[in-house]
C-alpha positions in Angstrom: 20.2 5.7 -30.0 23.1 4.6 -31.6 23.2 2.6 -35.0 24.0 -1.1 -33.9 25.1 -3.2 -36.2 22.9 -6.2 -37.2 25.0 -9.2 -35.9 25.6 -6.9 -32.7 22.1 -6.8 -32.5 21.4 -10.8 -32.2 24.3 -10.8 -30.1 22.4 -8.7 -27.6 18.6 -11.0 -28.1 20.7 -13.6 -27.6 22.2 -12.5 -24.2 18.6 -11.4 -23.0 17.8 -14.6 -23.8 20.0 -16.9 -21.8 19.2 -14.2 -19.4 23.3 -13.1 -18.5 24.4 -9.6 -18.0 26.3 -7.8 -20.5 29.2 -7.6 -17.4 28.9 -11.3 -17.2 29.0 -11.8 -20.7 31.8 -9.9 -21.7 33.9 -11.7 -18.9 32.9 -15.4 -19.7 33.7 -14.2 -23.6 37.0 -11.8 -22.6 35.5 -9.3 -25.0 35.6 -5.6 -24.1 33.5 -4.0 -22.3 31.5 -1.6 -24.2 31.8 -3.7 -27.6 28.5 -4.2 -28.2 27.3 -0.8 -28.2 30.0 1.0 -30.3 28.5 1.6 -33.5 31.7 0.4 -34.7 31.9 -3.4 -36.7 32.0 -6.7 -35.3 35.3 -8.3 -36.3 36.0 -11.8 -36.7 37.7 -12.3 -33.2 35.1 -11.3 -31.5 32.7 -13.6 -33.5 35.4 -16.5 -33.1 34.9 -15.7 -29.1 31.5 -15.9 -29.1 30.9 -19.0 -31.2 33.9 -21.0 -28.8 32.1 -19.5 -25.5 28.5 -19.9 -26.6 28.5 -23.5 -29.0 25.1 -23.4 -28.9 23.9 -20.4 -31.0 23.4 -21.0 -34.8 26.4 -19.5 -36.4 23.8 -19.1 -39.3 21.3 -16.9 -37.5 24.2 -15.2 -35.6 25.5 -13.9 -39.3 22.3 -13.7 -41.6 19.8 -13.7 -39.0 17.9 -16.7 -40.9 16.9 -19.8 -38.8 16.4 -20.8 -35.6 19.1 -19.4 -32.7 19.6 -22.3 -30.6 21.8 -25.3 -32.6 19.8 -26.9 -30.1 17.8 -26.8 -26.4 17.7 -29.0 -23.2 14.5 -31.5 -22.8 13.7 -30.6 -19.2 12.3 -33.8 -19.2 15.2 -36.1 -20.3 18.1 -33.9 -19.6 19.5 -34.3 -23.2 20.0 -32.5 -26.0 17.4 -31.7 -28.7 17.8 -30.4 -32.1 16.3 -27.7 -33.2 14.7 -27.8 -36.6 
């Protein structure tokens, strides 16, 4: 297996997570195909394209890791917003 960078990593969890295909992912974000599993860097475009696509994932936990990785979540019960602590 090939040695994925960190950030790439959480980039990937958080994909599984809103349950998207990498296909659909990288065509919503107009990032390359394949980007995610070069063991290449991450540069800052492609960080810039995923924070402006995705506003809901903790720019924090996307760089260190640290925190929770949703800014915040939907209250199935009210429909709104809900920070996460």
């Amino acid at each position: 297996m090939q040695n994925i960078s960190p950030i790439k990593q959480r980039i990937l969890q958080f994909i599984e997570t809103l349950n998207v295909s990498k296909r659909q992912f990288y065509e919503e974000t107009g990032i390359s195909r394949g980007t995610l599993e070069s063991n290449t860097g991450i540069t800052e475009n492609i960080m810039a394209k995923v924070l402006a696509k995705y506003q809901n994932i903790s720019p924090l936990w996307l760089l260190t890791g640290k925190g929770p990785m949703l800014r915040y979540t939907y209250s199935s019960d009210t429909d709104t917003k809900v920070a996460e602590t």
